[in-house]
PDB file of the backbone (N, CA, C, O) and the ligand in Angstrom, with CONECT records:
HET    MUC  A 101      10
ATOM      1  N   UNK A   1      89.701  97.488 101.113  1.00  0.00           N
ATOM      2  CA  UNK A   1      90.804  96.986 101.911  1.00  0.00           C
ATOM      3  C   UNK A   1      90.272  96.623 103.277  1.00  0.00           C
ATOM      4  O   UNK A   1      89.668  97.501 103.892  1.00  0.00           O
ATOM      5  N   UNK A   2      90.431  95.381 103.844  1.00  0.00           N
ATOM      6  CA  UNK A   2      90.348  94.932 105.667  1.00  0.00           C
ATOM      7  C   UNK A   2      91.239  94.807 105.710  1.00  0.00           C
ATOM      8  O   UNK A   2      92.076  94.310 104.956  1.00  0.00           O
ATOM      9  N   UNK A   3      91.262  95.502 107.174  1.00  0.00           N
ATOM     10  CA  UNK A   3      92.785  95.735 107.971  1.00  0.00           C
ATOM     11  C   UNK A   3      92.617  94.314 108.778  1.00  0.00           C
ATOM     12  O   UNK A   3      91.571  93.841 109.222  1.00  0.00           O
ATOM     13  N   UNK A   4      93.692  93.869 108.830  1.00  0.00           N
ATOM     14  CA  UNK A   4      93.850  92.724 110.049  1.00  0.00           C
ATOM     15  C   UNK A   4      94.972  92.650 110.944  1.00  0.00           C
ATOM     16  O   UNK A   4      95.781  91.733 111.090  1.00  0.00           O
ATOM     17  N   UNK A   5      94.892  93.768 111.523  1.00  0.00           N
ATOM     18  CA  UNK A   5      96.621  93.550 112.428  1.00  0.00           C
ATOM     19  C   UNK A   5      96.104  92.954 113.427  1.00  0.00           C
ATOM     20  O   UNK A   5      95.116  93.136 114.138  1.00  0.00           O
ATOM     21  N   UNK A   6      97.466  91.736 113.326  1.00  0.00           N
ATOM     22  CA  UNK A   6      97.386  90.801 114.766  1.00  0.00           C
ATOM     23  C   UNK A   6      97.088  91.742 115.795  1.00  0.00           C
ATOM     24  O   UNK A   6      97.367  92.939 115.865  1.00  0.00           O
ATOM     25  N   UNK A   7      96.100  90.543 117.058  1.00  0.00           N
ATOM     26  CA  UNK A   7      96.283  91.580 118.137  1.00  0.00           C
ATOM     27  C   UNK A   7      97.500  91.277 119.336  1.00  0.00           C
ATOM     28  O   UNK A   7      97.402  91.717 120.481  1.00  0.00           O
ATOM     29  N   UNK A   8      98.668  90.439 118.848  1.00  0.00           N
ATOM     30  CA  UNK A   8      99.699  90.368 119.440  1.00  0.00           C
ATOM     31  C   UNK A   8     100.563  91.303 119.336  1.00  0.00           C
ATOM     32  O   UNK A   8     101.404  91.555 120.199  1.00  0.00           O
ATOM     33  N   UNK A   9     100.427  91.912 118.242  1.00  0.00           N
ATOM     34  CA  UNK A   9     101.491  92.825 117.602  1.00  0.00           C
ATOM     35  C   UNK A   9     102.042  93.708 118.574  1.00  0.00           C
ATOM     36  O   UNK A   9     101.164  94.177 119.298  1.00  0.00           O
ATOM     37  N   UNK A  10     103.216  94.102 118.843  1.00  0.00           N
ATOM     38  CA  UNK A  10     103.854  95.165 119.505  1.00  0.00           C
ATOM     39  C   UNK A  10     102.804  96.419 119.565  1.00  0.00           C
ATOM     40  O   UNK A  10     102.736  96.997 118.480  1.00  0.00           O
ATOM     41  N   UNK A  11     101.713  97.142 120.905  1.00  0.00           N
ATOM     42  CA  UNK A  11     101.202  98.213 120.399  1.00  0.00           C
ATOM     43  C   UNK A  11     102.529  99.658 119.730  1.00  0.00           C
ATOM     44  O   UNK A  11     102.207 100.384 118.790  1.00  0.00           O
ATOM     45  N   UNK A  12     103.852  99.788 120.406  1.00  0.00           N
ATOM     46  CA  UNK A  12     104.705 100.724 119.586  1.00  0.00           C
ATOM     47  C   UNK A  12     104.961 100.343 118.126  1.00  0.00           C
ATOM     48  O   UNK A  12     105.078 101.291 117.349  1.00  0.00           O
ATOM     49  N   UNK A  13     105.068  99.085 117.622  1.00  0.00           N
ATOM     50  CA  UNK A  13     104.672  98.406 116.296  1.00  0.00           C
ATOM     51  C   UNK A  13     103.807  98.814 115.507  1.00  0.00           C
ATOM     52  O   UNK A  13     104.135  99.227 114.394  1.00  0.00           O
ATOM     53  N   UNK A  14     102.109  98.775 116.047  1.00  0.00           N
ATOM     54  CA  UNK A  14     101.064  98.902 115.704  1.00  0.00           C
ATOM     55  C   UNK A  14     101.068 100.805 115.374  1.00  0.00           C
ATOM     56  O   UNK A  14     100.688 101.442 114.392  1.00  0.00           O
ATOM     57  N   UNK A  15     101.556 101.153 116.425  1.00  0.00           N
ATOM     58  CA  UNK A  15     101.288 102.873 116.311  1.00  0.00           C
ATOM     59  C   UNK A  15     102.102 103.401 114.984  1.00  0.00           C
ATOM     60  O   UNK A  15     101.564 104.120 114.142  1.00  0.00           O
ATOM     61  N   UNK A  16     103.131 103.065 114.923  1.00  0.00           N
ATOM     62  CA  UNK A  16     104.063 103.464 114.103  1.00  0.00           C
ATOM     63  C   UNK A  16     103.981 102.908 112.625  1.00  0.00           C
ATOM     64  O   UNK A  16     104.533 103.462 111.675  1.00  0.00           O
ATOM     65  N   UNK A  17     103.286 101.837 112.542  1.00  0.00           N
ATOM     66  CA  UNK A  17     102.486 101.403 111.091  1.00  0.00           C
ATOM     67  C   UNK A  17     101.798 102.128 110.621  1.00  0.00           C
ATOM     68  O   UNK A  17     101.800 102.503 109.448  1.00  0.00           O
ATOM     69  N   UNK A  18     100.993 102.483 111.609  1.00  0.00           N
ATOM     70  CA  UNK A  18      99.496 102.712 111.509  1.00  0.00           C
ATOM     71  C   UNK A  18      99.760 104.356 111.233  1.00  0.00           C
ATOM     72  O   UNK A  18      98.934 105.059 110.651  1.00  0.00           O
ATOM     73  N   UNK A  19     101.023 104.839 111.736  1.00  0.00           N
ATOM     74  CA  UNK A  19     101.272 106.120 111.541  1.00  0.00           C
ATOM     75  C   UNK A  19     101.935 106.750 110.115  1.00  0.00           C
ATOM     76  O   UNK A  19     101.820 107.914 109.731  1.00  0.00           O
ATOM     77  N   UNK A  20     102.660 105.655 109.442  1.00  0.00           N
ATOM     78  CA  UNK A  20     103.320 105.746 108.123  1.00  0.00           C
ATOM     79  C   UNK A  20     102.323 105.613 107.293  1.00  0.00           C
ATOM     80  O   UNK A  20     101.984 106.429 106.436  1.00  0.00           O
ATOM     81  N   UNK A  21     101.713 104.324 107.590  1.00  0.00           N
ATOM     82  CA  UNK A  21      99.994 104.035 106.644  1.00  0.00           C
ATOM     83  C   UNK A  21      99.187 105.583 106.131  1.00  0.00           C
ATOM     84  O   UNK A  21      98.822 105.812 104.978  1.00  0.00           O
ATOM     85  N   UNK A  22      99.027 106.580 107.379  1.00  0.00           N
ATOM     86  CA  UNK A  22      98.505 107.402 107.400  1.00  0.00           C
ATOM     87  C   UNK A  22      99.596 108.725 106.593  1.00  0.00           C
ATOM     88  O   UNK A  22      99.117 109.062 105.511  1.00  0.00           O
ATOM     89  N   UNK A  23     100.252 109.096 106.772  1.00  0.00           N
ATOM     90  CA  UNK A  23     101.480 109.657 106.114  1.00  0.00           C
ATOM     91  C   UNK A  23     101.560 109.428 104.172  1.00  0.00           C
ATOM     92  O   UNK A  23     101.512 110.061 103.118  1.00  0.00           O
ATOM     93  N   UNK A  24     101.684 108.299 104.632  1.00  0.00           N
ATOM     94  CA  UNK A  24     101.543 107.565 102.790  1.00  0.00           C
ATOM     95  C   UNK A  24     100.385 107.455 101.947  1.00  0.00           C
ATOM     96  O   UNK A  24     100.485 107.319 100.728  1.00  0.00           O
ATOM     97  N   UNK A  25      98.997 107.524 102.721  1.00  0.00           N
ATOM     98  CA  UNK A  25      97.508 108.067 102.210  1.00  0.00           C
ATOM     99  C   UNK A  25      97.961 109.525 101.919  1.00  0.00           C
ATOM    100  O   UNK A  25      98.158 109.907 100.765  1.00  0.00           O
ATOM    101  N   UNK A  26      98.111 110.285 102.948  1.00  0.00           N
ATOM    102  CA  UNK A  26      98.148 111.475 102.745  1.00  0.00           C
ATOM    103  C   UNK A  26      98.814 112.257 101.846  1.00  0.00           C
ATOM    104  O   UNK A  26      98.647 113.419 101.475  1.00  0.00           O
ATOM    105  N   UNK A  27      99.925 111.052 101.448  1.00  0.00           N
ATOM    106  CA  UNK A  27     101.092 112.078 100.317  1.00  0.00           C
ATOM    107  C   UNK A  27     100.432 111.865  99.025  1.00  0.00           C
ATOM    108  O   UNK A  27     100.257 112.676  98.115  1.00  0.00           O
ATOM    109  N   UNK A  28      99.964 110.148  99.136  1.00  0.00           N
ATOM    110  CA  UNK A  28      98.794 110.034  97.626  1.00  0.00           C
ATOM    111  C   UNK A  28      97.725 110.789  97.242  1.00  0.00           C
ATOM    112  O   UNK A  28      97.149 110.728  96.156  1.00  0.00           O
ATOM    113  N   UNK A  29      97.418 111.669  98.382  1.00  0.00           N
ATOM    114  CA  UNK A  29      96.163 112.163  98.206  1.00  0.00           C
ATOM    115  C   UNK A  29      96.182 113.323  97.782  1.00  0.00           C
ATOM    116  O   UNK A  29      95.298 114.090  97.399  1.00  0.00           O
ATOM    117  N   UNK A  30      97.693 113.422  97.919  1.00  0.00           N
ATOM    118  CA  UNK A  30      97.935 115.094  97.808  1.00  0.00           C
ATOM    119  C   UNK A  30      98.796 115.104  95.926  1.00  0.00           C
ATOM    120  O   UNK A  30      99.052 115.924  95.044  1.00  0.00           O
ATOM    121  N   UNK A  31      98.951 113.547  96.199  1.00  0.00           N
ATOM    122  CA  UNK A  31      99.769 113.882  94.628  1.00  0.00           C
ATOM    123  C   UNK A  31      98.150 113.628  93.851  1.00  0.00           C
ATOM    124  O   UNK A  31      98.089 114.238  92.784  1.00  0.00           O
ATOM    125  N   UNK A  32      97.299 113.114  94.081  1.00  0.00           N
ATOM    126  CA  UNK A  32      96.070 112.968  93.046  1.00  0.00           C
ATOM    127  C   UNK A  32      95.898 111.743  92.806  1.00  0.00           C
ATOM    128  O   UNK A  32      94.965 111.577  92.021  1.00  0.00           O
ATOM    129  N   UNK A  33      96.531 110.532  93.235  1.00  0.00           N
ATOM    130  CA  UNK A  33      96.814 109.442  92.992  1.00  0.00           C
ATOM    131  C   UNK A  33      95.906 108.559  93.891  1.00  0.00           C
ATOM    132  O   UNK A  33      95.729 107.410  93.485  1.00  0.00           O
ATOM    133  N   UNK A  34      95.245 108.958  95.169  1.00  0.00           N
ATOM    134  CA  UNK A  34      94.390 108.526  96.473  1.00  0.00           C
ATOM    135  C   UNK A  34      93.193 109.321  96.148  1.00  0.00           C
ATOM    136  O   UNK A  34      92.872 110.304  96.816  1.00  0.00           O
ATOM    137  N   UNK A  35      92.315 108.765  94.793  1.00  0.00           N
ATOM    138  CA  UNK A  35      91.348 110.239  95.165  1.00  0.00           C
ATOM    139  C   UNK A  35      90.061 110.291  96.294  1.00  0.00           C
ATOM    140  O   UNK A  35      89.500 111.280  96.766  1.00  0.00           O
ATOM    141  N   UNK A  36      89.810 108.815  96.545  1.00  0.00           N
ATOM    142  CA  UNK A  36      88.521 108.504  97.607  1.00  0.00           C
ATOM    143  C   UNK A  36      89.086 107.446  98.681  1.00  0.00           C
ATOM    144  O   UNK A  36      89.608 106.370  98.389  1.00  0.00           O
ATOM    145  N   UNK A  37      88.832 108.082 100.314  1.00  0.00           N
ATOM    146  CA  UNK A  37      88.860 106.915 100.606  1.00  0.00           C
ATOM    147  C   UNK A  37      87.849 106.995 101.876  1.00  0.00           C
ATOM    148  O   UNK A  37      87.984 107.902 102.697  1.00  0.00           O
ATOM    149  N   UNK A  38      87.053 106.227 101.979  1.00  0.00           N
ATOM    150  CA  UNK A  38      85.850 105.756 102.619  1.00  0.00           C
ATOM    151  C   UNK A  38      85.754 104.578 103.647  1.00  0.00           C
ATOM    152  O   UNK A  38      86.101 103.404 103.519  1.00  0.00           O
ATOM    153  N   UNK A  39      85.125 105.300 104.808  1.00  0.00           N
ATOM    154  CA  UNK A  39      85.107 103.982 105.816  1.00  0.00           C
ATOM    155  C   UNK A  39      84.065 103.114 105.826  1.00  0.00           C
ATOM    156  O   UNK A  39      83.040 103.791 105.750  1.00  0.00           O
ATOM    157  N   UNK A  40      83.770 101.794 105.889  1.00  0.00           N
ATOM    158  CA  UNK A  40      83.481 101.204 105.270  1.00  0.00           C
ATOM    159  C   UNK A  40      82.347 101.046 107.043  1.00  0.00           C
ATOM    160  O   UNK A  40      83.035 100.600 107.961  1.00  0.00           O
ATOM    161  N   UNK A  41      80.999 101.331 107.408  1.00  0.00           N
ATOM    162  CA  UNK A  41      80.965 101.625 108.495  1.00  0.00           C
ATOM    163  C   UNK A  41      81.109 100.176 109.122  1.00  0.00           C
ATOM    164  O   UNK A  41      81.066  99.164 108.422  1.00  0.00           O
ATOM    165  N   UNK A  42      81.263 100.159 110.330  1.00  0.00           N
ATOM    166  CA  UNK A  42      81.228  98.873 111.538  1.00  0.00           C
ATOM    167  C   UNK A  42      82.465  98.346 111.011  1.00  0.00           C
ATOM    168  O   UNK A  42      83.175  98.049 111.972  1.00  0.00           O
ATOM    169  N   UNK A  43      83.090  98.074 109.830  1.00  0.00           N
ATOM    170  CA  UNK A  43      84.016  97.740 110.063  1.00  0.00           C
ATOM    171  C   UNK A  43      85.446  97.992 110.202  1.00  0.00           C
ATOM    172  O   UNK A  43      85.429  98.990 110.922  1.00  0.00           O
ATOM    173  N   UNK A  44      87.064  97.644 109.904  1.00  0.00           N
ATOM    174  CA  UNK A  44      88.017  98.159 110.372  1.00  0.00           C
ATOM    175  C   UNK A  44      88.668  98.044 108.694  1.00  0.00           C
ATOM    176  O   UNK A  44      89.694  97.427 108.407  1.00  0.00           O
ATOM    177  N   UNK A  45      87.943  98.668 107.882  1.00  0.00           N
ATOM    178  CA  UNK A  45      88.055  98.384 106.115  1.00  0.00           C
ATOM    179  C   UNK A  45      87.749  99.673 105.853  1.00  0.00           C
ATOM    180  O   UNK A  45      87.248 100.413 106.699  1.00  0.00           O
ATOM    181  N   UNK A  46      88.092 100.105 104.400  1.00  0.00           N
ATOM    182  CA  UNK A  46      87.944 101.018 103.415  1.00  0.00           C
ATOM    183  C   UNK A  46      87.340 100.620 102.032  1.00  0.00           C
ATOM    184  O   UNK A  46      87.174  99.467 101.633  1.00  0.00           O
ATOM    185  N   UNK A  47      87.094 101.572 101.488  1.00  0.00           N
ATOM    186  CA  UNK A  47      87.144 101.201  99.971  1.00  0.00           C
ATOM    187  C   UNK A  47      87.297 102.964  99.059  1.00  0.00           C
ATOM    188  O   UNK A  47      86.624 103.991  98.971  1.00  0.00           O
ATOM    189  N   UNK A  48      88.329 102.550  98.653  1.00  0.00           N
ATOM    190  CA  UNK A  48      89.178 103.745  98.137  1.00  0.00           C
ATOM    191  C   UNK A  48      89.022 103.574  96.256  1.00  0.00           C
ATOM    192  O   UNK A  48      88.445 102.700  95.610  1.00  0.00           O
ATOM    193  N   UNK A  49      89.560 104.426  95.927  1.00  0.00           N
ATOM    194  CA  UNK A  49      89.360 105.222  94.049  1.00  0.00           C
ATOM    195  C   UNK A  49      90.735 105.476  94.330  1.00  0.00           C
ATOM    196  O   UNK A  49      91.258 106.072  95.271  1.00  0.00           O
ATOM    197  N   UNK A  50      91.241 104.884  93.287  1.00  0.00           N
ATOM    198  CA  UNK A  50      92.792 105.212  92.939  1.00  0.00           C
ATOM    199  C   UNK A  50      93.020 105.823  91.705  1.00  0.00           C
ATOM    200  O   UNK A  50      92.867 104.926  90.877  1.00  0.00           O
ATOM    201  N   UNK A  51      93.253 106.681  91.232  1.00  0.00           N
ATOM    202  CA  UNK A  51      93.626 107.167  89.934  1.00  0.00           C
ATOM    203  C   UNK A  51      95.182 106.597  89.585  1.00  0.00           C
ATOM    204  O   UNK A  51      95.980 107.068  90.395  1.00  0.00           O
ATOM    205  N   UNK A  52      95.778 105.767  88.658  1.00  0.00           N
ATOM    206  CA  UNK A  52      96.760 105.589  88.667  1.00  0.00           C
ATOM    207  C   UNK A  52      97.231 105.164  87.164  1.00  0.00           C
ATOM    208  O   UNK A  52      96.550 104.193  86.837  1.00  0.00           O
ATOM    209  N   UNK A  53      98.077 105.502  86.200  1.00  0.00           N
ATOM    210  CA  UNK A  53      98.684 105.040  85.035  1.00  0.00           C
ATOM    211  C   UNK A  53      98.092 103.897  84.222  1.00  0.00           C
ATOM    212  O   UNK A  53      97.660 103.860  83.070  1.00  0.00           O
ATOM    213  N   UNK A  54      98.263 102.498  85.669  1.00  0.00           N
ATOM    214  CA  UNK A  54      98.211 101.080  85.081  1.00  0.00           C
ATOM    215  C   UNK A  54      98.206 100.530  86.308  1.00  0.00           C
ATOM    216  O   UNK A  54      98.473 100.957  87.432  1.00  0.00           O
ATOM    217  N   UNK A  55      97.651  98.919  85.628  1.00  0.00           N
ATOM    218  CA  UNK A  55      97.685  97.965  87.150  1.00  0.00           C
ATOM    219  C   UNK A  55      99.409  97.957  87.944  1.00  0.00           C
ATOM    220  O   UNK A  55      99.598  97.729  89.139  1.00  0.00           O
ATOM    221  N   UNK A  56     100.378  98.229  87.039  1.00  0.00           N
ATOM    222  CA  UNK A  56     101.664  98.442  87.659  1.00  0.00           C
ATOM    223  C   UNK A  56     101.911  98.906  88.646  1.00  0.00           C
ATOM    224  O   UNK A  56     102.525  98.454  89.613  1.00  0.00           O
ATOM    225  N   UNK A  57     101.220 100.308  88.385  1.00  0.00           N
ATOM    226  CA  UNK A  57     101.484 101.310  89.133  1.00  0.00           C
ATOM    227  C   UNK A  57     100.823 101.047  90.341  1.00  0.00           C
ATOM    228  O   UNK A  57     101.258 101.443  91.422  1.00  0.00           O
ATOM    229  N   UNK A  58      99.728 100.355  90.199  1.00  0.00           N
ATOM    230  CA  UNK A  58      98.435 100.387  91.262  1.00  0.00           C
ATOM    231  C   UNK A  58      99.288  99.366  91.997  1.00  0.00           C
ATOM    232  O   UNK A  58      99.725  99.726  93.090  1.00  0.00           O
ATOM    233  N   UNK A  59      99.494  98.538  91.704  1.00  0.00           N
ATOM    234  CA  UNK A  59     100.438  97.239  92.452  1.00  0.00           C
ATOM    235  C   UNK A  59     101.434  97.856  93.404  1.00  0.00           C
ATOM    236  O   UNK A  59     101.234  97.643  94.600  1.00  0.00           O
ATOM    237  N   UNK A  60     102.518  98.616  93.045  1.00  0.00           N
ATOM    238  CA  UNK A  60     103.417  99.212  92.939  1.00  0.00           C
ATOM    239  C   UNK A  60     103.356  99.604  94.336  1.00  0.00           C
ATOM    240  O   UNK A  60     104.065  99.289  95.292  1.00  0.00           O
ATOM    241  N   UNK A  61     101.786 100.784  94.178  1.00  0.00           N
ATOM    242  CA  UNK A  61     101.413 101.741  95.600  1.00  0.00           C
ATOM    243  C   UNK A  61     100.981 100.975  96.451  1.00  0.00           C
ATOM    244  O   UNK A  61     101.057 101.270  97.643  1.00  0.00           O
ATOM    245  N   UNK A  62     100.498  99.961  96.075  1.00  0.00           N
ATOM    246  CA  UNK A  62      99.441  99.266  97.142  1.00  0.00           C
ATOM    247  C   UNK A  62     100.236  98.348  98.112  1.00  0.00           C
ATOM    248  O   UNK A  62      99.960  98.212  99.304  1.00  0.00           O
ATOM    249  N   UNK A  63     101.466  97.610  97.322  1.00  0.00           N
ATOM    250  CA  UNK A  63     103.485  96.873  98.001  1.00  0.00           C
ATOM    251  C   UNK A  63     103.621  98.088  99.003  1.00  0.00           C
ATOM    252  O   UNK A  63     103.868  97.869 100.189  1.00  0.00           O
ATOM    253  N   UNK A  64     103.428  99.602  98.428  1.00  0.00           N
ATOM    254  CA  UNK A  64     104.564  99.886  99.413  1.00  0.00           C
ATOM    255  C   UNK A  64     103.570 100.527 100.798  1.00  0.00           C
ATOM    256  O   UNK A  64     104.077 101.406 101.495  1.00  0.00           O
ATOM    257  N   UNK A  65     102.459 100.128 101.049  1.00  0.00           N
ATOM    258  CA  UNK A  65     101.383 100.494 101.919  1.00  0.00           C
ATOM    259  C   UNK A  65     102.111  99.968 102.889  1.00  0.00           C
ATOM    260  O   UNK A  65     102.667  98.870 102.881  1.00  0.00           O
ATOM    261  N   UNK A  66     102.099 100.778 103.738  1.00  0.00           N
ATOM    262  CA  UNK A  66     103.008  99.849 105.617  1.00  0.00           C
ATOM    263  C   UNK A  66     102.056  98.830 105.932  1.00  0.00           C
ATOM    264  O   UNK A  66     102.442  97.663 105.860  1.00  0.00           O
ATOM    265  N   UNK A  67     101.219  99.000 106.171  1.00  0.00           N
ATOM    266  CA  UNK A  67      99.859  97.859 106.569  1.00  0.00           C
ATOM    267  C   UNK A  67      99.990  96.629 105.370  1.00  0.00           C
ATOM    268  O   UNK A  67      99.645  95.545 105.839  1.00  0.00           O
ATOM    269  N   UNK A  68     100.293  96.578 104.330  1.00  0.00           N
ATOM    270  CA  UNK A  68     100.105  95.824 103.501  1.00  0.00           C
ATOM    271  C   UNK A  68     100.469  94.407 103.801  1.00  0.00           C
ATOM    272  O   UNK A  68     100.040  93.538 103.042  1.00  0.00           O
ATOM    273  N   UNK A  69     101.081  94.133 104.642  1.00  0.00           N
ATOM    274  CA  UNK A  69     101.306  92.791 105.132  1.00  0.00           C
ATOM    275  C   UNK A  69     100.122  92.248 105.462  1.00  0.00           C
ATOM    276  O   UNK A  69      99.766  91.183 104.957  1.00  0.00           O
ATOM    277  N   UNK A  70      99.035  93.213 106.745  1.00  0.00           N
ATOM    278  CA  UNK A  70      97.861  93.010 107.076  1.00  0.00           C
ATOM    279  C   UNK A  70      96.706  93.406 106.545  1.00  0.00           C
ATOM    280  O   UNK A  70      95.731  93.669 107.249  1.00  0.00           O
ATOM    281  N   UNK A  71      96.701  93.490 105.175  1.00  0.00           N
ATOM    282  CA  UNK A  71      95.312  93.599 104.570  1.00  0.00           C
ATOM    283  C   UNK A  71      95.100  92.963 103.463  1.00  0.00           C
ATOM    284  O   UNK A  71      95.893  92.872 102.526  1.00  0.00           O
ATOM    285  N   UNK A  72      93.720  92.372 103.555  1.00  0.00           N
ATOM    286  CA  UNK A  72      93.268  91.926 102.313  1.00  0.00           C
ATOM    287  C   UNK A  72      92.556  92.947 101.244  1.00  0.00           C
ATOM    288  O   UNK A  72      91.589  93.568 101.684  1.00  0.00           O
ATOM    289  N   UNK A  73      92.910  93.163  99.989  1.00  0.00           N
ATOM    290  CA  UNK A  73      92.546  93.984  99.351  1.00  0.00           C
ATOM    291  C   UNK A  73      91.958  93.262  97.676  1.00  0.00           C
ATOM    292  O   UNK A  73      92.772  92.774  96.893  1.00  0.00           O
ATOM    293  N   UNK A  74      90.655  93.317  97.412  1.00  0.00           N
ATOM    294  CA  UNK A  74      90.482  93.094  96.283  1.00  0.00           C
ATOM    295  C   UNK A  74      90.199  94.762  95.597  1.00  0.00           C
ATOM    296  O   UNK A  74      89.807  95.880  95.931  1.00  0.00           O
ATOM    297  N   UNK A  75      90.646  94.085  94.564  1.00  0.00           N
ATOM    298  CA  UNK A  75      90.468  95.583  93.205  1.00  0.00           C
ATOM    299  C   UNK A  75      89.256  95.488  92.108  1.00  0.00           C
ATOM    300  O   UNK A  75      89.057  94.498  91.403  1.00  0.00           O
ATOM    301  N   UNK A  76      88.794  96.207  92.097  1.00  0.00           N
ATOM    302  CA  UNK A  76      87.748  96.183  91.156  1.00  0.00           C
ATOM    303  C   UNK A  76      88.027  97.524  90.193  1.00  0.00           C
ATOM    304  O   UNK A  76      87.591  98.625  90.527  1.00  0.00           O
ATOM    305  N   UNK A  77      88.906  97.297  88.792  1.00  0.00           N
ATOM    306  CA  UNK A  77      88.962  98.410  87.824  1.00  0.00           C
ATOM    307  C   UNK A  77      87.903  98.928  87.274  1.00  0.00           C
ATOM    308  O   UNK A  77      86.942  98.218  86.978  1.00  0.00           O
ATOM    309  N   UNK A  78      87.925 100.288  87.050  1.00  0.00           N
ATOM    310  CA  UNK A  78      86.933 101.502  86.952  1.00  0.00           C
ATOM    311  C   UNK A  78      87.045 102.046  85.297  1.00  0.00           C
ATOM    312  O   UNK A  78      88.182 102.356  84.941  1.00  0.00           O
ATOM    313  N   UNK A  79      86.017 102.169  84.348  1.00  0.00           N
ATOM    314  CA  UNK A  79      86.232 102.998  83.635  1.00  0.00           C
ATOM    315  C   UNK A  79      84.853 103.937  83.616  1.00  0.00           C
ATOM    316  O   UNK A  79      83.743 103.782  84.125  1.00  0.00           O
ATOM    317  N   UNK A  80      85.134 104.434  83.225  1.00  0.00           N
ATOM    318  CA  UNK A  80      84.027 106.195  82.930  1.00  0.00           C
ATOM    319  C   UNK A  80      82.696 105.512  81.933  1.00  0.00           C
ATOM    320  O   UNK A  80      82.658 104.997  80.816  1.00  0.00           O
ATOM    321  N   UNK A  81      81.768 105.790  82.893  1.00  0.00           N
ATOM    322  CA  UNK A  81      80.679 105.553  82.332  1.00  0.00           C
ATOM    323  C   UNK A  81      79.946 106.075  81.420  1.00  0.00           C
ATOM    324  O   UNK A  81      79.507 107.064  82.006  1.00  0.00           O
ATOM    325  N   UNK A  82      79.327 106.094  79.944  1.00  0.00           N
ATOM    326  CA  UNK A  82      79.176 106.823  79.023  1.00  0.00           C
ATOM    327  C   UNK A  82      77.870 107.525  79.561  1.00  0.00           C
ATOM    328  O   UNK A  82      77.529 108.306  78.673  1.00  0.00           O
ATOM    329  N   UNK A  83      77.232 107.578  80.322  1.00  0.00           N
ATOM    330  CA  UNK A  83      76.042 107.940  80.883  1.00  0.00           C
ATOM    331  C   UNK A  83      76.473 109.310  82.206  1.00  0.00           C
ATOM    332  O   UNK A  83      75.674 110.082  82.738  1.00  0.00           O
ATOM    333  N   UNK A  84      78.044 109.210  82.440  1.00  0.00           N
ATOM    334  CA  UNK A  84      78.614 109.611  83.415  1.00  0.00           C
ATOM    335  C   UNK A  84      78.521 111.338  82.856  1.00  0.00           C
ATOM    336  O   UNK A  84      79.421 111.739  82.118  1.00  0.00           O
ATOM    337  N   UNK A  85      77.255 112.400  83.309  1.00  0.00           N
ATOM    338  CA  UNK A  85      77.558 113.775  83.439  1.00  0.00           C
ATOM    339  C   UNK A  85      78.936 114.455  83.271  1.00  0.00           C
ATOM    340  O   UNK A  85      79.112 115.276  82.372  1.00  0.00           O
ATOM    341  N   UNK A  86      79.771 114.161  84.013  1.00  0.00           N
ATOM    342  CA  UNK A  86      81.156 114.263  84.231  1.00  0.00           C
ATOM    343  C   UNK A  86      81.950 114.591  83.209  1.00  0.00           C
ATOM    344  O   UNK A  86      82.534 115.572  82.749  1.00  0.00           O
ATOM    345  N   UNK A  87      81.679 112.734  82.871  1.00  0.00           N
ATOM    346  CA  UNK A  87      82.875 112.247  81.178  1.00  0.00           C
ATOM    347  C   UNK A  87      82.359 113.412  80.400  1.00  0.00           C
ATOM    348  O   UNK A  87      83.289 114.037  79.891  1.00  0.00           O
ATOM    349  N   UNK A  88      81.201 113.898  80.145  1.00  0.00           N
ATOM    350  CA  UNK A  88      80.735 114.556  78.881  1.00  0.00           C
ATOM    351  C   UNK A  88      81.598 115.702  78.646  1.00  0.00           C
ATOM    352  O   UNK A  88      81.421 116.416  77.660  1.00  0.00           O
TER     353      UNK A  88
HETATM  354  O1  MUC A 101      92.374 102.681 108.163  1.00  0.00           O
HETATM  355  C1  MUC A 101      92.376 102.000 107.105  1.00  0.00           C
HETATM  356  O2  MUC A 101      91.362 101.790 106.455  1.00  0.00           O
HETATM  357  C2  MUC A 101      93.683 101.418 106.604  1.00  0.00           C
HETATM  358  C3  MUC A 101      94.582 102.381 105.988  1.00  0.00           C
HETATM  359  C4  MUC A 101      94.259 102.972 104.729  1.00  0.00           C
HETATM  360  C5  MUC A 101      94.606 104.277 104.752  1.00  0.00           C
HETATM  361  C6  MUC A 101      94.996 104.603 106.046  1.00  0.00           C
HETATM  362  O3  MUC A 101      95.377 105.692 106.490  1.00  0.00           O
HETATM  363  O4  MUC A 101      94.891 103.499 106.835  1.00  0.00           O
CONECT  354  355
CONECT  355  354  356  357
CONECT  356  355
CONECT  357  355  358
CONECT  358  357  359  363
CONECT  359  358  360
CONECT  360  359  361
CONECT  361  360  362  363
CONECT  362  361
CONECT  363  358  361
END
């Protein structure tokens, strides 16, 4: 995900996005649904692991992101690698 909030934006605008954004990671993370999320260094981006049902669902969470107006987000789907320690 790159964040792109205008830099016109209302800063009480900006805080209060930026504060739900953070709120709404945190509730995903806590339901199991947010399992990685990583700063992406130098820039104002992530790249996060979503555990989620279906692309529905993934859609679903990603609409109701407060920031989502201002980010570009490509998805790259994950399955379990047969080589993966883990899966075994
Ligand atoms: O800071 C970001 O990368 C954008 C966004 C994603 C989760 C969160 O709390 O903020």
């Amino acid at each position: 995900m790159d964040v792109d909030i205008p830099r016109d934006l209302d800063p009480e605008v900006r805080q209060e996005l930026v504060a739900r954004e953070k709120a709404y990671c945190r509730e995903l993370q806590e339901s199991g649904e947010w399992v990685h999320i990583w700063r992406c260094v130098g820039q104002y981006a992530n790249i996060s692991v979503f555990d989620v049902a279906d692309n529905e669902a993934l859609h679903a969470l990603l609409w109701r992101l407060p920031l989502f107006p201002y980010l570009r987000i490509e998805v790259t789907p994950l399955a379990r690698h047969p080589s993966d320690l883990a899966a075994a």
